[in-house]
N, C-alpha and C positions, 0 to 999 in steps of 0.2 A: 452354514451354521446359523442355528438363530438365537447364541448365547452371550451375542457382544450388543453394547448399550449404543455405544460410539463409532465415529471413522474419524483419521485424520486423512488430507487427501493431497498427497507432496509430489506430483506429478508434472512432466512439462504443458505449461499451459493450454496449447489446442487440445487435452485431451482433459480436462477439468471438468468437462459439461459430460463427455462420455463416461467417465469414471463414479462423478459425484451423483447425477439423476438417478440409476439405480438404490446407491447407499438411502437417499429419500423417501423412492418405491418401498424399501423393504422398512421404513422405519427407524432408521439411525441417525441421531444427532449426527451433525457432521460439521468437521473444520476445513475450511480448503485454506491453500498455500494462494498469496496475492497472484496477480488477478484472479479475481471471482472469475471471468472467461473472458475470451478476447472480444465476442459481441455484447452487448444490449438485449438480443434477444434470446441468445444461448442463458443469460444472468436472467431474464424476464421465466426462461422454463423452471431454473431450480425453484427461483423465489416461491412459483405458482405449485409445484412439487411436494416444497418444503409447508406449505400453510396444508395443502393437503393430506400430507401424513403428522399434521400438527406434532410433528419436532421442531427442533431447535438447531440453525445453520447459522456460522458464524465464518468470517474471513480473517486470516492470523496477516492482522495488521498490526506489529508488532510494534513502530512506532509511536503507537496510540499511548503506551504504558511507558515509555520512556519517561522520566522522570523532569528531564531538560525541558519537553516537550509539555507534560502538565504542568511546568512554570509557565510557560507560555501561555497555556489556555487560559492559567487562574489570572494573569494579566489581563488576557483579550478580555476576559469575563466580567471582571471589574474597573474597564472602560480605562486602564491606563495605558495605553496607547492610542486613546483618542477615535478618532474616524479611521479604521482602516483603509489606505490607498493600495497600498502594493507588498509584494511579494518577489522575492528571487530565490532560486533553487540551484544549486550546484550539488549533484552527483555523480561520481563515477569510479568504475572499478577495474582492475586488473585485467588486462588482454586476453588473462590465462582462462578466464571467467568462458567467455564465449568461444574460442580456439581447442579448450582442453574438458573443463568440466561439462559443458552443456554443448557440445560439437555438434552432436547426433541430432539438437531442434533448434540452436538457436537462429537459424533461419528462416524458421517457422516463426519467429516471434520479433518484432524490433526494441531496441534497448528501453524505450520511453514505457514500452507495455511492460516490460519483464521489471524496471526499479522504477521508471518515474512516476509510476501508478501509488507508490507509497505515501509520496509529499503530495499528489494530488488527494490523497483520502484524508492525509493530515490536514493539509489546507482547509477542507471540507470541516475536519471536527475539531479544525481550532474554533472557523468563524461560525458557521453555519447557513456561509452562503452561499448559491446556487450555481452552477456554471451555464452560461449563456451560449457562448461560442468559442470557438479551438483553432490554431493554426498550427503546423507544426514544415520544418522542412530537416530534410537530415544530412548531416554528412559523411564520406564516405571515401574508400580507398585503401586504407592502411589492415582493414580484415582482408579485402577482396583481393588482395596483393598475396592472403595468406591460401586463399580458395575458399573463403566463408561469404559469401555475397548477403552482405547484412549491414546495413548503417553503422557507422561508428559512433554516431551520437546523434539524439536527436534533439532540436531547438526548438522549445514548442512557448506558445503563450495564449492562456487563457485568461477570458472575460468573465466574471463571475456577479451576479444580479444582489444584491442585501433585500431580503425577502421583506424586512418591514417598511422597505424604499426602494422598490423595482424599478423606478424611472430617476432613480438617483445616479449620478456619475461612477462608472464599474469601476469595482476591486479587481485588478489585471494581474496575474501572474505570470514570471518566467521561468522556464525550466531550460537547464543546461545538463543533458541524461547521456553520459557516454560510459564504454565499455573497450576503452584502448589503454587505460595507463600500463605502465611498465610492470612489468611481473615484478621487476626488486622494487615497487613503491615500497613506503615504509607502512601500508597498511592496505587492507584490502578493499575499503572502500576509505573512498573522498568525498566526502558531503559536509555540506553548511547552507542555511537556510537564511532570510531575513525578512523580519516584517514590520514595513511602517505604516502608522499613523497620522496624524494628524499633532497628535502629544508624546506620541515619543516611537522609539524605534527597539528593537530587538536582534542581534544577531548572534546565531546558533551556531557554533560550531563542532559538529555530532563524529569530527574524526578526532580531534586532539580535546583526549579527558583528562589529560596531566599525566600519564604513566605513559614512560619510554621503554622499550628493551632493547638491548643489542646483546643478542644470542642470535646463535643458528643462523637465519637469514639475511642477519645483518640488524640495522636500525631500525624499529618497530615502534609504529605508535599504537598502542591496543586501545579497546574499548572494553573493560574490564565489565561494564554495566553493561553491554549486550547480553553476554552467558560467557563465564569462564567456571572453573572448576576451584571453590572457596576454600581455604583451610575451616575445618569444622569440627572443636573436639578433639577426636583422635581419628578422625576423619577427614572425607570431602562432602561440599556437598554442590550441585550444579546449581546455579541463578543466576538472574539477570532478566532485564525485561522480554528479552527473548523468550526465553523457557516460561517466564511470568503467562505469557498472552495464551501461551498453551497450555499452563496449569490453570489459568484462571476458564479455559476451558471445558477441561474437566470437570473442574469445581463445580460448574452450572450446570452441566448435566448430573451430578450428584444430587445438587440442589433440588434440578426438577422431578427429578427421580423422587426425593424425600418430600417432594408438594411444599418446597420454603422458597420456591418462587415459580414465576412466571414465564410464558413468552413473551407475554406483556410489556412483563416489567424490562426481562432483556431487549427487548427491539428500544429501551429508552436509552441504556445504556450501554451497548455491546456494539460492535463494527459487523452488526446481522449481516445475510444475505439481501436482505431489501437495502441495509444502509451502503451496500458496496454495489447496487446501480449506480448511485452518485460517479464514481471513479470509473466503472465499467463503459459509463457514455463518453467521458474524456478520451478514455483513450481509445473508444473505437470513432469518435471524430479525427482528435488528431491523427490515427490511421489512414482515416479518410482525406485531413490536408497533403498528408504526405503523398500518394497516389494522385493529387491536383496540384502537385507542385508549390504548396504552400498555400493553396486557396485556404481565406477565412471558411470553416465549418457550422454549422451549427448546433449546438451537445441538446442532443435528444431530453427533452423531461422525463425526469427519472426517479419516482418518488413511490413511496409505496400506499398513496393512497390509490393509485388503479391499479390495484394486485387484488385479488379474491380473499376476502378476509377470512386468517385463520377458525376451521373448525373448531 
């Protein structure tokens, strides 16, 4: 059919690159679900796809629009945290995650590519520094016990370069990325973040927003501002920055549709397909540490000025 504008593309990851290159051939704006793909050069075809059917390709990094998260940035941005040093990452989710929901590939994929890919693109579009090099090692046992041969978590840390001070001392990150908690945690995902400076520090805590439930499953810590279903009127109505990152996709295909913007102007401001090589090279490095037993990597440059400029 050739009466649809758009694709959204929510697929298990190895098959991102096979699903989403067509939708580009044929001309469709297209959203894909994180990771953009599991290599650098799989993410090098769309981008080079995507300029040539001059649409518009975006990654639902949904992060990006979190609210916690734009406090963050408008800090890093107005130099109140100082010199950035460091970084630590703590995520992780229910057992039930890889065991019951995602059985059939999570094997295909390991935990750091399938969520730690998130904080590494936030990382990326809090500061707008560059990653250098990747290590990563995983541990393991408590799936394989179940018959999933898959990491339970992986421990990765990145070197990251400040582009206006490349032989400056690195911004290093650590990522703590697992997928064992207990099915009764009181919430589906565990994550908190923090970022220091030089002048001050930040810590984000992206599981506990203040609202508790004990219904149904027991003790619940929810995230109301992910997407829950709002009283509205005499209705509902669905928000959250979740739903936000995909309505605000739409929206821009609307937009280009009506000529009130650009690709331009979106590759300044959108989590593009060119702006998700940045995360794509991370994690097919630290793929690559993992496979060397924790060897330092080094994350391919990944920028979009050697891409074919769009038509």
């Amino acid at each position: 059919r050739d009466d649809f504008d758009c694709a959204i593309v929510s697929v298990p990851d190895q098959l991102h690159f096979e699903v989403t290159a067509p939708l580009l051939r044929r001309g469709l704006h297209s959203l894909v679900v994180k990771p953009l793909t599991p290599t650098l050069a799989e993410a090098r075809q769309l981008c080079s796809l995507q300029r040539q059917a001059g649409v518009y390709g975006a990654v639902e990094f949904h992060k990006r629009f979190d609210e916690a998260n734009l406090l963050v940035r408008r800090m890093v941005d107005e130099g109140e945290l100082g010199r950035l040093s460091y970084a630590t990452v703590q995520y992780s989710q229910r057992r039930e995650v890889p065991l019951e929901h995602f059985v059939k590939w999570a094997r295909e994929t390991d935990v750091f590519q399938y969520l730690g890919v998130h904080y590494v693109d936030l990382l990326y579009h809090l500061t707008g520094f560059r990653p250098r090099r990747a290590m990563g090692c995983g541990s393991y046992g408590v799936l394989g016990a179940e018959g999933l041969e898959a990491y339970d978590a992986v421990h990765a840390t990145v070197e990251w370069e400040r582009p206006d001070a490349p032989d400056d001392a690195p911004f290093v990150s650590q990522f703590a990325v697992g997928w064992i908690d207990p099915n009764d945690s009181s919430a589906a995902s565990d994550q908190r973040y923090c970022l220091v400076g030089s002048a001050g520090r930040v810590d984000c805590d992206q599981k506990h927003r203040g609202v508790e439930l004990v219904a149904g499953r027991g003790a619940q810590s929810i995230n109301p501002y992910f997407s829950q279903f709002l009283s509205h009127g005499a209705g509902q109505r669905f928000a959250g920055y979740g739903p936000e990152s995909v309505q605000r996709f739409l929206e821009d295909v609307t937009a280009l549709g009506a000529r009130r913007t650009t690709l331009e102007a979106l590759d300044a401001t959108r989590p593009t397909l060119a702006d998700a090589l940045v995360s794509t090279a991370v994690i097919e490095a630290v793929s690559a540490s993992l496979a060397q037993e924790g060897r330092w990597m080094p994350v391919e440059d990944a920028t979009m000025d050697d891409l074919e400029p769009s038509p």
